[in-house]
N, C-alpha and C positions, 0 to 999 in steps of 0.2 A: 454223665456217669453211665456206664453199663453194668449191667447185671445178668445174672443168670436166669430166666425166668423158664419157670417147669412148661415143657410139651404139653400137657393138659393144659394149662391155661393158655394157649396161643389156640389163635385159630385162623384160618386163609379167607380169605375177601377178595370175591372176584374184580375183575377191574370193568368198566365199561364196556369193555368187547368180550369180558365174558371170560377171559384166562385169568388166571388163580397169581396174580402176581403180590400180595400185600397181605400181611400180619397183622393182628389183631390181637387183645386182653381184656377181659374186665374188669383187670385188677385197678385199684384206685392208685394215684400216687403214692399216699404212702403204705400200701401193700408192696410197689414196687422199690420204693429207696429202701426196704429193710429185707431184701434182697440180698445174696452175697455177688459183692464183685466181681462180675466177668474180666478174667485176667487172661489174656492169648498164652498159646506156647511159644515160647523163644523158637525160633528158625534154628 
Protein backbone atom coordinates (compact mmCIF):
# COMPACT_ATOMS: atom_id res chain seq x y z
CA UNK A 1 0.00 0.00 0.00
CA UNK A 2 1.13 3.53 -0.55
CA UNK A 3 0.49 6.42 1.31
CA UNK A 4 0.89 10.01 1.49
CA UNK A 5 3.49 10.70 4.13
CA UNK A 6 4.10 14.46 5.32
CA UNK A 7 7.54 16.18 4.03
CA UNK A 8 8.48 16.83 7.59
CA UNK A 9 8.56 13.42 8.36
CA UNK A 10 10.73 12.21 5.55
CA UNK A 11 14.23 12.72 5.60
CA UNK A 12 17.41 11.96 2.89
CA UNK A 13 20.14 9.35 3.85
CA UNK A 14 23.19 9.62 2.22
CA UNK A 15 24.29 6.56 0.51
CA UNK A 16 28.03 5.12 0.83
CA UNK A 17 29.77 7.36 -1.48
CA UNK A 18 28.15 10.12 0.13
CA UNK A 19 25.09 11.34 -2.49
CA UNK A 20 21.70 11.87 -0.94
CA UNK A 21 20.01 8.97 -2.76
CA UNK A 22 17.36 7.35 0.01
CA UNK A 23 14.45 8.37 2.22
CA UNK A 24 13.72 7.86 5.50
CA UNK A 25 10.72 8.17 8.62
CA UNK A 26 10.34 7.56 11.95
CA UNK A 27 7.02 6.92 11.76
CA UNK A 28 6.03 3.42 13.16
CA UNK A 29 4.04 1.16 11.00
CA UNK A 30 1.06 1.90 12.30
CA UNK A 31 1.57 5.60 12.20
CA UNK A 32 2.12 4.90 8.51
CA UNK A 33 -1.08 2.41 7.37
CA UNK A 34 -3.38 5.17 9.03
CA UNK A 35 -2.16 7.32 6.44
CA UNK A 36 -4.35 8.40 3.52
CA UNK A 37 -3.88 6.50 0.42
CA UNK A 38 -1.60 7.72 -2.19
CA UNK A 39 -3.57 7.60 -5.27
CA UNK A 40 -1.69 8.97 -8.86
CA UNK A 41 -3.34 11.29 -11.22
CA UNK A 42 -4.79 9.48 -14.30
CA UNK A 43 -2.58 10.56 -17.36
Amino acid sequence: MKVQVPIDQVRAVPDATGATRNLTTDMTAAQLTSLPRWNPMPQ
